[in-house]
N, C-alpha and C positions, 0 to 999 in steps of 0.2 A: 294179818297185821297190816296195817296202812304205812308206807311210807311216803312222805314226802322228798321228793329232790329237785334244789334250786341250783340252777346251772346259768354259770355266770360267762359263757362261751358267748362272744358276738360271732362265733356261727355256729352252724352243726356240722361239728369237726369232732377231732380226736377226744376233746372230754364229755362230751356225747355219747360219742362209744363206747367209751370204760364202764360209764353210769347204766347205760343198756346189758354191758357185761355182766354187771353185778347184779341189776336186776335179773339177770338168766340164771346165775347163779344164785339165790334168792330161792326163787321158784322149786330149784329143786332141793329145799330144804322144809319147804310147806306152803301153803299159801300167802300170798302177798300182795300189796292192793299199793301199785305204784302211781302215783301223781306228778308231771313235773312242773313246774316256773320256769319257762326261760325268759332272765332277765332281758334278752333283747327283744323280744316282744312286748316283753309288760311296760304297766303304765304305771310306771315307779321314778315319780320327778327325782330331779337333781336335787339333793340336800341344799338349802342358803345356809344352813350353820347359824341360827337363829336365838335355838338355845332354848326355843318355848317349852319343847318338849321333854328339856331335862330340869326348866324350874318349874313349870306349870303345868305340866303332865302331856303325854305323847295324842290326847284327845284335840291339843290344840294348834299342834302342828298345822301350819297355812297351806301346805301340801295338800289336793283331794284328788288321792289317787287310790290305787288297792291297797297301802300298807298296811290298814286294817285287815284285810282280809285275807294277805300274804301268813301276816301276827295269827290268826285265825285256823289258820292252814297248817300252822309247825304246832299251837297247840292241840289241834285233835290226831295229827299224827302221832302213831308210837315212835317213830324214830325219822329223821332227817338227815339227808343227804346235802353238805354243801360240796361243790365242784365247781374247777375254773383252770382255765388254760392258767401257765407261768410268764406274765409279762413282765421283762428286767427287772427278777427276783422278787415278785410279788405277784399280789394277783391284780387280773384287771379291773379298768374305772368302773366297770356296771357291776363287778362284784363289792368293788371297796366302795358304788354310792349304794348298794344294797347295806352296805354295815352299819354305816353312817346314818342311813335313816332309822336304824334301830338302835341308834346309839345310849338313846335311853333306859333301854336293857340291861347295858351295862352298871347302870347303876340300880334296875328295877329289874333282878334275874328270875325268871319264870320257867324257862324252860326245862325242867328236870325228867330229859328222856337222852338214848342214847343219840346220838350222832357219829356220821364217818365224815371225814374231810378226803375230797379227791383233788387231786392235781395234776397234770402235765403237761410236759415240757417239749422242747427240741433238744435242749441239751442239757443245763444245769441250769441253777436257780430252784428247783423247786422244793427244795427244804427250807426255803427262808418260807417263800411261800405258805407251804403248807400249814409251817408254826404258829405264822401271825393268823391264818383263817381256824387255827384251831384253838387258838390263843385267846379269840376273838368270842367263836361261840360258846368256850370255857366259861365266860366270864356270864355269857345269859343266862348258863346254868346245865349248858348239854355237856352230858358225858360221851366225850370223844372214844369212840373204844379202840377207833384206829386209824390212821395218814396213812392212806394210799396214793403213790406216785407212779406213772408210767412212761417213759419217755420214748417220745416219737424223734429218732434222730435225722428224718429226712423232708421236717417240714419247711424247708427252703423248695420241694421237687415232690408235691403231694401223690403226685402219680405213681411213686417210685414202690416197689415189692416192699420195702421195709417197712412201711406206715402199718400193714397188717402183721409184718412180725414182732411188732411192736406191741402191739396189743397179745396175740398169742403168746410168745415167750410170759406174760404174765400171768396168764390166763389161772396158774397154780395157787402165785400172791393172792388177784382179786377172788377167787372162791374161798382162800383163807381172812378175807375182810370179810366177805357175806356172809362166814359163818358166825366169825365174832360180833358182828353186827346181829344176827338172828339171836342169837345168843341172848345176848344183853336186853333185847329188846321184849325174847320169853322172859327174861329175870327179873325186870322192873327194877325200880329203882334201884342205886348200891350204896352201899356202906358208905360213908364219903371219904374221901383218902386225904391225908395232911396238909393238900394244895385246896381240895376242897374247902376247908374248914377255916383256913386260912383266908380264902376267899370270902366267906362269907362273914369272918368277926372280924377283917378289918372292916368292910364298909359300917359292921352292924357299930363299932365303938364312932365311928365317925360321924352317924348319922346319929345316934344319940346323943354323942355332945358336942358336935360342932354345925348341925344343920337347923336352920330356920323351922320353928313348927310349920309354917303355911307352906315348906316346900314341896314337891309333891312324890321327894325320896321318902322324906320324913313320914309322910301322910303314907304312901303305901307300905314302908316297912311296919308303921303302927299298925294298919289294919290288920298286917298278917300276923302279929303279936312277934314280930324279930328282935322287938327292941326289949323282951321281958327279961328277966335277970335267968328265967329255967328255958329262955330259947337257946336251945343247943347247934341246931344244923333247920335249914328250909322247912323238912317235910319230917317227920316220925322216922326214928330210926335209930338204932343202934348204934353209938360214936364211942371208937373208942378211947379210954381216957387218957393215953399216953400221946396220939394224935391231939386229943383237944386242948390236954396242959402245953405241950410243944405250939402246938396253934396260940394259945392265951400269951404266950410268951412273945413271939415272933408280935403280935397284936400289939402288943403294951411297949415295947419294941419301938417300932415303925409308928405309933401314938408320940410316944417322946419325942422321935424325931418331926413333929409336926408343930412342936412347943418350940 
């Protein structure tokens, strides 16, 4: 299986090491084909917030850097790894201008494979953290199958013994995310669960009647047939119907309140 992991560390420090952890644990679960991105290397401009790329399509973005091929990268992986130190209860700017430029996803979700989000800290923050990056690749379509946190409590004194029992003391947690991650990623796609669903038929009533044909939400939810009256969920699958009526509700719902 190939994984991708993008690591949003401006250095190679402690979330670095987890992501390596996990890889070792990985490994000895079966073969694994790991790639990373670090975003302080790559040649991923600063978002202007333009906008092109959510009315005109993500081809026109004025940016020519790798985001193509970043895009590129998380599709032919089975599963992706996003990671990132905890900066004052969030993640940091080269993770948050990594979202931003995919922001279009948000509204054109393609990614339908599993996902882990990693995080840590020195001390606290990293549940805000984690939520909003998990929040975040929710919505492009990856199933998060698990928030892994590790905190390093003596990163004021890098030198100090406790930076490696930081990492050990977890060592139990991050083998039980490898595994649910190896897991999800033998199992292919899942069933899609109540948030799921919800996810995807609010944008889908939105996009059918309140968006511009020539926009280019419109244009790609057409192509993929989202907007037909027997589109149920993204991809072929099994929905169940107590999920989907509770989804159509919540939909019709959050619709009125847009009137």
């Amino acid at each position: 299986m190939k994984v991708f992991a993008v690591l949003g560390s401006p250095r190679d420090g402690n979330t670095n090491r987890v992501v390596r952890a996990i890889e070792e644990e990985m490994h000895k679960l079966g073969d694994a084909e790991f790639e990373y991105l670090r975003l302080k290397d790559a040649d991923l401009k600063q978002c202007i917030g333009c906008f092109a790329c959510l009315h005109k399509g993500d081809e026109y973005c004025p940016l020519r850097d790798i985001r193509p091929e970043i895009e590129r990268k998380m599709m032919e992986a089975d599963g992706v790894i996003f990671a990132a130190p905890t900066y004052v209860f969030n993640m940091p700017g080269l993770m948050k201008n990594f979202v931003d430029r995919f922001a279009y996803v948000c509204h054109r979700p393609r990614f339908y494979k599993p996902a882990l989000v990693v995080t840590t800290t020195g001390a606290i923050g990293h549940q805000l953290s984690s939520f909003l990056m998990a929040m975040t690749v929710g919505f492009w379509g990856f199933d998060v199958v698990d928030k892994v946190s590790v905190a390093f409590l003596d990163n004021v004194n890098p030198g100090s013994q406790l930076t490696t029992d930081g990492l050990e003391k977890n060592r139990g947690r991050l083998g039980k995310a490898a595994a649910k991650f190896h897991k999800a990623i033998e199992a292919g796609p899942r069933q899609p669960t109540l948030c799921d669903l919800v996810t995807f038929y609010v944008p889908q009533h939105a996009v059918a009647e309140k968006a511009p044909k020539d926009l280019a939400d419109y244009k790609y939810w057409k192509e993929r047939g989202w907007l037909e009256n027997d589109a149920e969920y993204a991809y072929k699958t099994k929905v169940n119907p107590l999920k989907k009526a509770i989804a159509k509700v919540i939909t019709w719902a959050t619709a009125r309140g847009w009137q």
